[in-house]
C-alpha positions as CSV (number, residue, x, y, z in Angstrom):
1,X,-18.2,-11.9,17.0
2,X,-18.7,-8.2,16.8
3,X,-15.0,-7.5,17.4
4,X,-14.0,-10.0,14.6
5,X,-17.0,-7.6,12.2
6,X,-15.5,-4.5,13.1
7,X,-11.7,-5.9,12.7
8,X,-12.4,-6.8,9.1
9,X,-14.3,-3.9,8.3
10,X,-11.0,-1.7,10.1
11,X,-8.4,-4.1,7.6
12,X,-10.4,-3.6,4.3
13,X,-11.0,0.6,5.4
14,X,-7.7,1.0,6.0
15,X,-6.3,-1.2,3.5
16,X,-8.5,0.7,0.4
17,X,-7.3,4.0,2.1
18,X,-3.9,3.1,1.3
19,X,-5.0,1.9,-2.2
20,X,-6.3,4.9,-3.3
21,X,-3.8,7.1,-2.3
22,X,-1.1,4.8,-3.7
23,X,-3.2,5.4,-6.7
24,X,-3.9,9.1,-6.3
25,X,0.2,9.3,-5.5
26,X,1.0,7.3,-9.0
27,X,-1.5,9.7,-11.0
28,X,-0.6,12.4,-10.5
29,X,2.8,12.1,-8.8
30,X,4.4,9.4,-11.0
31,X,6.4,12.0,-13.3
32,X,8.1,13.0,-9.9
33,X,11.9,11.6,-9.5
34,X,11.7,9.3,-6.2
35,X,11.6,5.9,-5.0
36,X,8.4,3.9,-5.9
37,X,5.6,3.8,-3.3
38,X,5.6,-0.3,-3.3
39,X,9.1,-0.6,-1.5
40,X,7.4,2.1,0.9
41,X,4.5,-0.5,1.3
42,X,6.9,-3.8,1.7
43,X,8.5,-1.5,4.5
44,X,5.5,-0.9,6.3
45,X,4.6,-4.5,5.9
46,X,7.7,-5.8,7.2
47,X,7.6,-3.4,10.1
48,X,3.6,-5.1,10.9
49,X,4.7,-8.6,10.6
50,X,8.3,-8.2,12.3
51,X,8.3,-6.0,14.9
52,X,4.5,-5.1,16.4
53,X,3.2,-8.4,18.3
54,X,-0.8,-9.0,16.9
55,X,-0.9,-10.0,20.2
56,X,-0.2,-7.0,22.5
57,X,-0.4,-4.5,20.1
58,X,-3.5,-5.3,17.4
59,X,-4.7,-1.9,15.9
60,X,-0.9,-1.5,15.0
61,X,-0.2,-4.0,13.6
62,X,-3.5,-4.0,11.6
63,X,-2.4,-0.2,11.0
64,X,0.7,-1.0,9.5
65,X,0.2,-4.2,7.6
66,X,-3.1,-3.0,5.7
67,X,-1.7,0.4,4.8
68,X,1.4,-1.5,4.1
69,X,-0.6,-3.8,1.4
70,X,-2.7,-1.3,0.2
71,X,0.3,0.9,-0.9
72,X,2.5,-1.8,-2.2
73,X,-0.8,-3.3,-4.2
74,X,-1.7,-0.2,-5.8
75,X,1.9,0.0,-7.6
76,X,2.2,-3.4,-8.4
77,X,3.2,-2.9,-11.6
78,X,6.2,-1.5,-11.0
79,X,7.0,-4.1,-8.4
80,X,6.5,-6.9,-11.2
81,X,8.9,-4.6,-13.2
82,X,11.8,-4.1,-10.5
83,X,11.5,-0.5,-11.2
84,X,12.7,0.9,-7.3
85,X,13.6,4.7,-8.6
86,X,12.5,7.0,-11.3
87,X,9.7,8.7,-12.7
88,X,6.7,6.3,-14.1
89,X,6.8,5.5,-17.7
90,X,2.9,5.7,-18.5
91,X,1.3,5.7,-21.4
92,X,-2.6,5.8,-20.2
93,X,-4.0,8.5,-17.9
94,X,-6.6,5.9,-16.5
95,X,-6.6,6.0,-12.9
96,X,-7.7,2.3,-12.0
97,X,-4.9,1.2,-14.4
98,X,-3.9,-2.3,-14.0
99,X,-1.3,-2.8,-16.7
């Protein structure tokens, strides 16, 4: 039971990690030409789910799928949009921006 505790609280830390600095990346990196940081999140998911066994190898693959979620949630937008390269178009400066 205490191992199942400290797993979720190690999924949701890493996971908002990856959040915020998805976030702190599209605030104040999103005028940069470059790929969009939610294909780097698929990629990091697909890496957790496809090739790093929950089984033998846990803490990576919780590693790698959170971060991978975290990132790829924090620039959803742009996933909805299909935008995959480019500077973001923003209009707001607000840095929990869901829109």
């Amino acid at each position: 039971m205490v191992k199942l505790i400290i797993e979720i609280i190690l999924i949701s830390g890493i996971g908002f990690i990856a959040y915020f600095l998805g976030r702190i990346g599209d605030r104040y990196g999103g005028h940069l030409e470059g790929i969009h940081h939610w294909i780097y999140g698929a990629i990091l998911m697909v890496i957790g789910f496809g090739f790093i066994s929950p089984v033998t190898h846990p803490y990576w693959y919780i590693v790698f799928v959170a971060s991978g979620a975290g990132a790829f949630i924090s620039d959803l937008n742009d996933f909805f949009h299909l935008r995959i390269f480019g500077p973001d178009e923003k209009e707001t400066n607000n840095f929990w921006d869901f829109d």
